[in-house]
Every structure is written in structure tokens, then in C-alpha cells.
Steps between C-alpha positions, in 0.01 A plus 500: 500500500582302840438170497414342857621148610145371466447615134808314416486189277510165737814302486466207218429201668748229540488248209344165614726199531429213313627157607628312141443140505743310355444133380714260274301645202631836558785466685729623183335824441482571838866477578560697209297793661726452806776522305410826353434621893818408610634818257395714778324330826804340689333470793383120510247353764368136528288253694402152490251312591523084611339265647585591861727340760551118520770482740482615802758471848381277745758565762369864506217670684296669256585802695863482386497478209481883340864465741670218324838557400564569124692186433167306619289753330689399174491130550087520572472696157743286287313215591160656458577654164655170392203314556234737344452598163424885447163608427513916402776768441452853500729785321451850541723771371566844512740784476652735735177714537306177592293500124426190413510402139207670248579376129390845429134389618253667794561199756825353617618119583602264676586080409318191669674176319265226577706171474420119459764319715239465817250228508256559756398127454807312528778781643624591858318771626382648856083458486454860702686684246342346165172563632609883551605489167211401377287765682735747361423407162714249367395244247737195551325314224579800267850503557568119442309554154596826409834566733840643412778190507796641744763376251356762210481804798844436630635512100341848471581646822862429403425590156373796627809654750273464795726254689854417411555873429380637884713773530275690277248463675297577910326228580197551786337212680320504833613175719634412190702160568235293338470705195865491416520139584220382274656706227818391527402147462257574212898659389729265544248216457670350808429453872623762714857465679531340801587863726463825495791626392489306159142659472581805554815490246228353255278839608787711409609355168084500407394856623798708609543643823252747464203304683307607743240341703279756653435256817850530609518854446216620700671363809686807491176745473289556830160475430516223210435132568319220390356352138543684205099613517553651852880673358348617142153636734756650815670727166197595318512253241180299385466223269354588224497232245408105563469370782769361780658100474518590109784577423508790263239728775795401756753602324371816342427567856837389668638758197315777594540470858892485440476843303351648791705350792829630327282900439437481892794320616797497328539876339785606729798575293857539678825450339302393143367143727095462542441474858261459765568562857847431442414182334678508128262382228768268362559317826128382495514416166561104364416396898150256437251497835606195683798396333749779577851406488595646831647350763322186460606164561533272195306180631234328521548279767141409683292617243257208424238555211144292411265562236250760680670463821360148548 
């Protein structure tokens, strides 16, 4: 009997994604999930969430200042991140074939760790961006009662072999200085070095060499610019758990949108090196958007920060 394409069964549908809030309660039992994962989904992505920008240039034109050198770019963030608390991290995993993690269920997961460490009544924070949190979803109130304390994350993650042990690991961000900044500090439970190079040694000894940051390597892509919503929607990719400023949705999405830059991208082989255009994988690996060590000049002479550019 022939069988025509129509009377074949549908594909099975993709399993939904469920975001897996994580709280001091059950912040145990969730790492102990992750480190289960870990046995086979190397491929690690993660995105904060904070109370926005407090510092701000006021020698610069707010034109200028996507075109500040990195050595500025670093000093704006170090003393940004220094002076904020985190709010939200996200984890996503998943292995070479871009599956995330199942526990042998129908859906698959993602991690939002809520933590305690920002006040909204009492901490630094940029007004514009905790309202947008707020819209988004966020319960500030919630997290003070109920939050993760950093101190107890940063003992698992090490526990765990997510940082200290990078080299067994990709890491995937999208404009991803922040991220590793705030979870570095969470870390080291210190303030961040005072330049970029120290940072970026303190990068390296955390996650490896194998990061990438999605925002730097679409500059090498015609076609692809802009926020992660306008990259993951230019490739195909929708979100399709949460919603965006939470962390977990963004990086689920900034995870899936990295699986399918590299299927459209980089999938040239030639002498066993990934390439794209004549670009090698490897040499747009462990460069973060804004803060690439290249031919930049290690100052940061005339830079003059105030809280909210005031």
C-alpha cells in the first residue's frame, strides 16, 4: 500500500519549555538537577537581570556612546555593577543537538534564581529600569522575603563545576559583559578589578575560553543587527516561554538563538576549523561586545562618571 505525504503521521510537537523558579527554599534540589544535566548538556547560557545603569559619562554625547572605547566601556560597567546588587540569573543548558534538559518528563527547562541582595527601598537603582521590571513581572517584595542569598548560589555553582572548571564547558551570552560581571562578583564575593585585562583573566579562570557573546559575533553576518528580540526574530527563532527582562525567557531565548546562528552561520568546515566567511569560530570566541581586547588603549583618562549622568 502507498502511503502519501498527507496520510503520514504529523511530526510530535516540540515539548514546551518550562521556566524553573528557583528560591532559597529550593535552591539545593535544584542545583542538584543541574548537576545531573551537566552529564550531558555542556552547552551553558545565562542572563541577568539588575537594576539598570547608575553611572553614566557626562563628557559624552549620548550619541557616542555605543562607540566608546573598551577600556571606558569596562570602567562604566565596573562601576555600575559595583554599585548595584543583582536582581535575576538565568541558566539554560543543552547538548550538542540543542535539547534542553527533560528528567525523562514531556516538557523541558530552564533556571530563574530569584535572589534577595536588592532592596528596591533602600538600594541604588536606575527608576526607568525597575519600573520595566516590574511590568515584566517581577515581584521585588517577593525576592527580599523569599530570595536566594548570593553567598549560598556562588557555593553551589562552584560546588557544581559550572565556574572554576570552564574548560568543560561553552558559555553563550548576548551583550554579555553585565552578566559575567554580576556573576563574577556574586563569585569572588569581591568588587571587580580595576581594568580589563584583570577582568578578563578573572573571565578565563571562571568560564574558559569557550564564551561567546552572540552580539559580537553577528558583526560578522550581513543581515543580523540589533537586540537579541530583533537577532532571535531575523533567524527564525521565537520566544516561547516567559516573557523578556526575566531572566530565564531571555536566556532560553539567547540559547536558542545561538543554536541557530552557528546552523546558518558557522557550518563551513576547512582544515577541521568552524568557519564563517573566512572568519574562524575560535577567533570570535572569549571576545565580550564592547570590551574586546584589541588594539585598545588601556586608559581612562577624561572619562568622568555621575550617578544617572547628573
Amino acid at each position: 500500500m502507498v502511503v502519501s505525504a498527507r496520510d503520514a503521521p504529523p511530526p510530535p510537537s516540540p515539548a514546551a519549555v518550562v521556566v524553573r523558579e528557583v528560591w532559597q527554599h529550593n535552591l539545593e534540589e535544584e542545583f542538584d538537577l543541574i548537576k545531573i544535566a551537566l552529564m550531558t548538556h555542556t552547552i551553558v547560557s545565562m542572563d541577568t537581570e539588575f537594576p539598570g545603569v547608575i553611572y553614566k559619562p557626562v563628557n559624552v554625547e549620548k550619541r557616542d556612546l555605543g562607540r566608546l572605547p573598551p577600556f571606558w566601556n569596562y570602567q562604566l560597567m565596573r562601576h555600575n555593577v559595583n554599585a548595584t546588587n543583582i536582581i535575576q540569573l538565568g541558566l539554560g543548558l543543552c547538548d550538542h543537538k540543542g535539547c534542553l534538559p527533560d528528567f525523562g518528563t514531556d516538557s523541558q527547562y530552564v533556571w530563574q534564581f530569584n535572589f534577595k541582595d536588592f532592596d528596591v527601598h533602600s538600594d541604588l537603582q536606575n527608576p526607568e529600569s525597575i519600573e520595566l521590571l516590574e511590568r515584566q513581572g517581577i515581584d521585588f517584595e517577593k525576592n527580599l522575603e523569599e530570595g536566594i542569598d548570593s553567598a549560598d548560589f556562588a557555593a553551589l555553582m562552584v560546588e557544581s563545576g559550572l565556574v572554576m572548571n570552564g574548560s568543560d564547558f561553552t558559555w553563550v551570552t548576548f551583550h554579555g559583559g553585565y552578566d559575567f560581571a554580576h556573576l563574577i562578583k556574586i563569585v569572588t564575593g569581591q568588587e571587580l578589578p580595576c581594568n580589563l585585562v584583570d577582568f578578563m583573566d578573572l573571565v578565563q579562570l571562571n568560564f574558559g575560553r569557550t564564551v561567546f557573546d552572540v552580539k559580537h559575533m553577528i558583526r560578522f553576518c550581513d543581515g543580523l543587527y540589533g537586540g537579541l528580540e530583533r537577532v532571535a526574530n531575523t533567524l527564525g527563532v521565537h520566544r516561547v516561554a516567559g516573557r523578556s527582562h526575566q531572566a530565564g525567557s531571555d536566556t532560553l531565548l539567547t540559547l536558542q538563538t545561538f543554536m541557530k546562528f552557528m546552523e546558518v552561520y558557522f557550518k563551513e568546515k576547512k582544515d577541521s576549523a568552524i568557519r564563517h566567511n573566512g572568519h574562524l569560530l575560535r577567533k570570535v570566541s572569549f571576545v565580550l561586545h564592547g570590551l574586546e581586547l584589541i588594539d585598545f588603549d588601556p586608559t581612562n583618562e577624561g572619562l568622568k562618571l555621575n550617578p544617572l549622568g547628573e
